[in-house]
N, C-alpha and C positions, 0 to 999 in steps of 0.2 A: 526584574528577572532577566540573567542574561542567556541568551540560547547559541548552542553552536548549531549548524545546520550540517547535513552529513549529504552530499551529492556526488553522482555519477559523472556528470558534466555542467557543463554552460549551459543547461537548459532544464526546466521542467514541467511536469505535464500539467495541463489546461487547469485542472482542480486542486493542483499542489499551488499553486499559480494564487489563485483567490483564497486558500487558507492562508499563505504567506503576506498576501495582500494582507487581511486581516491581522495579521499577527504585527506588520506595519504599522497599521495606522494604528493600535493600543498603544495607552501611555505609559505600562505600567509592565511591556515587553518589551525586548534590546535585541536584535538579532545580531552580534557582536564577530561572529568566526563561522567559514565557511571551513569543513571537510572536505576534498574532492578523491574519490576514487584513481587512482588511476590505472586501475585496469578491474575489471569487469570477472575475470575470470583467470585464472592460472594451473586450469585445470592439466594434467596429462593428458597424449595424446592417447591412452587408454582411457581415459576417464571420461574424453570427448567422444570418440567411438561408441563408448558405450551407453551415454545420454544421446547421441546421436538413434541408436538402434530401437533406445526406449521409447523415445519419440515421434518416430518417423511415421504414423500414423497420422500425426498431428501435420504434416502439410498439408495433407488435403482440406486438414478443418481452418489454416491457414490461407492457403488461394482458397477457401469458400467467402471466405470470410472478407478478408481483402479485396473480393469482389462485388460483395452485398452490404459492406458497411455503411451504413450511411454516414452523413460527419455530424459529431457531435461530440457531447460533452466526454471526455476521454482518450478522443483521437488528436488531438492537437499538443504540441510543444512550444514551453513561451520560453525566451533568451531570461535567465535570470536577472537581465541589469533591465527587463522593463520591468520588475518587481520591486528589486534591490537596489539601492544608490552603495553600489559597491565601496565607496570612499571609505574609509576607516573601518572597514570591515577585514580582519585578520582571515588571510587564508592560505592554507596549506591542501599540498598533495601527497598521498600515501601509499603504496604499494602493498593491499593488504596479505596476509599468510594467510593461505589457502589450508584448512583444516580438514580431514576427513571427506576432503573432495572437493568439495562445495562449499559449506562455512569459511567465514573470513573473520581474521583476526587482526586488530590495529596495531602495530609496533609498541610496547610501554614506555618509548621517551614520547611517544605523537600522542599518547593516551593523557600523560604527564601533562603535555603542554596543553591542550584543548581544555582538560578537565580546570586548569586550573585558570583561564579565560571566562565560562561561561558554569552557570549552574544548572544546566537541563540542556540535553541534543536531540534535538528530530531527524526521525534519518527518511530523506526523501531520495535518499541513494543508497550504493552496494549490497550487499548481499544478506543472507543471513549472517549477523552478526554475533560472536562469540565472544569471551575474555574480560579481563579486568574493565575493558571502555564501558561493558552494565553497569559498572558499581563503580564508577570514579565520578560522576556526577551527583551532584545533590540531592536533585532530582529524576538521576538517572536518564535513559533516553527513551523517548517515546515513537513510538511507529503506528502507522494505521494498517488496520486487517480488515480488508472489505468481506465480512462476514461477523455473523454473533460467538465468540470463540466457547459461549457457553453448548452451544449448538454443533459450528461448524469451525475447523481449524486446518488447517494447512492451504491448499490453491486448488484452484485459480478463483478469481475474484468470480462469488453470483454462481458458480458451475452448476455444484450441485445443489444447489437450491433450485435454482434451474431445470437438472434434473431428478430431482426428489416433488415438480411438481407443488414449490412452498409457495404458499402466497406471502409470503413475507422473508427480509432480508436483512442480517444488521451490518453497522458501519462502528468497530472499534476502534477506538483509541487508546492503544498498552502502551505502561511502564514493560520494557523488554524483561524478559529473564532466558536462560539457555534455553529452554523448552521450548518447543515450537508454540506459538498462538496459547501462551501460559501464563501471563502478567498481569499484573492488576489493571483492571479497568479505568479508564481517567477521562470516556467518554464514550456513547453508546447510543444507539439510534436504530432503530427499527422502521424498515421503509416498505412499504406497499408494492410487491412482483406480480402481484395476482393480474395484472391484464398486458403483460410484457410476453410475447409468443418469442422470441429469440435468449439466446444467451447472452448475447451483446447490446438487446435492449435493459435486461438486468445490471449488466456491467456500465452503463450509459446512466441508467438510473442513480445506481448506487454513487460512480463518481460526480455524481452533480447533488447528492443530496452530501460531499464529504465536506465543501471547504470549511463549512462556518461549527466545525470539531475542534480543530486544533487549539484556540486561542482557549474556550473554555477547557479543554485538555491542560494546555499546560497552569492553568489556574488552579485546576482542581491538584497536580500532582505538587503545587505550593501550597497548597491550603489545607494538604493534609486530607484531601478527600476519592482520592483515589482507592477503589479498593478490590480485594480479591474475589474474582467468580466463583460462585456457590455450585459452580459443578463447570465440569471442561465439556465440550465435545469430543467426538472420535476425529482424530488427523486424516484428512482425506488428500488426496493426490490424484496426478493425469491418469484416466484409465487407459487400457491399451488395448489390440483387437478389435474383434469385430463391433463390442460396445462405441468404440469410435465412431465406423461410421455409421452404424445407427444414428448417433449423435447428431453427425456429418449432416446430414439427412432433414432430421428433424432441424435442424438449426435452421438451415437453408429455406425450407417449407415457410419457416416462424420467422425471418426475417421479409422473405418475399410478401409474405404475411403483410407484415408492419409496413412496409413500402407503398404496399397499395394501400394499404387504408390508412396510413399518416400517424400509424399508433406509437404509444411509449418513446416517446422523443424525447423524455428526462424531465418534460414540462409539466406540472400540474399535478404532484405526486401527491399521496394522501400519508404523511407521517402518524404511525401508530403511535410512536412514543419517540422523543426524544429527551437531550441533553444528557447530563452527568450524573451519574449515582441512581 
């Protein structure tokens, strides 16, 4: 099975890092052609403004955050050549079309040529992706959603589970379709939040319980075992207003929390359920 990889840059993060590992040392995967974004965003300078003003709540939960994080599983960036022995590996850069703001679409000669290199794409890069590149692979392209999308769909990774109070989290592995967090399932794991007082302990957790998805992921979307969720979530998003810094607040309390008492460091977690199907 050969796979293209879809990436932002020359780097990526600590968990993408050890599924890639993984996906390595199997004998029976190719990681053959790297995607690279080459721009991130090409939004208008209205369109920046105005995710600018949507957001700007959100500094403060960023210097909170940036100031209490501890390091760990999630905060870190690895150079992809200590993953990849980049030699013989096919790689292109693209300038994706910016779709309805935000969505990104791939050119259809760059779609042409990837799809016809590799039978399955992991996107550990760009954007929400749109367009013919869902359906010119084999096996299609696969993405993680650190959340159960029968449950929870849209961002940020852990939030509102977090803020709903769940004692439990899950970690997807979809076949993409246009629809946000809508795709067959091709890998699923259910992880233990119940003693995690921060949002970043959740988020810390969930990345450390993702690397060892993907390999079984893209097994199952060759094996014909991938399959559709028996009910979606509601699409959730950043809230805005004063539910921020409430948030703000509690987050702070719940990581000061974990500081002093050494708690939910990503170690030791208790999995409800995993693997595939």
């Amino acid at each position: 099975m050969d796979v293209c990889l879809f990436l932002s840059g020359t780097t990526v993060r600590d968990w993408q890092a050890e599924a890639l590992e993984r996906v390595v040392a199997a004998d029976d995967v190719t990681i053959t052609s790297i995607l690279y974004s080459a721009a991130e965003s090409d939004r208008s300078l209205g369109d920046t403004l105005r995710r600018g003003l949507e957001v700007r709540e959100w500094a403060v939960v960023n210097a909170l955050n940036a100031w209490l994080r501890p390091r760990g599983v999630g905060t870190e960036r690895v150079p992809v050549d200590r993953v990849l022995d980049r030699d013989g590996i096919t790689e292109r850069a693209v300038r994706p079309r910016v779709v309805d703001g935000w969505k990104q679409e791939i050119p259809g000669e760059v779609v042409d040529a990837i799809a016809a290199e590799a039978d399955v794409a992991v996107r550990f890069g760009f954007n929400f992706i749109v367009g013919p590149v869902l359906t010119a692979f084999e096996y299609g392209v696969l993405s993680y959603h650190h959340g159960d999308l029968r449950e929870y769909r849209g961002q940020p990774a852990g939030f509102w589970e977090f803020v709903h109070d769940a004692d439990t989290a899950g970690i997807t592995v979809q076949r993409l379709t246009p629809d946000i967090d809508a795709g067959e399932i091709a890998a699923l794991r259910t992880v233990d939040i119940g003693d995690c007082h921060a949002w970043e302990a959740v988020r810390r957790r969930l990345y450390a319980e993702s690397g060892d998805l993907l390999l079984p992921a893209l097994r199952a979307v060759r094996d014909g075992r991938a399959r559709e969720p028996e009910r979606l979530g509601d699409v959730y998003t950043l809230p805005s207003g004063r539910p921020v810094f409430e948030f703000a607040v509690r987050n702070a309390v719940g990581q000061l929390r974990e500081r002093l008492g050494g708690t939910s460091d990503g170690g030791g977690r208790d999995r409800r359920s995993s693997g595939v199907g």
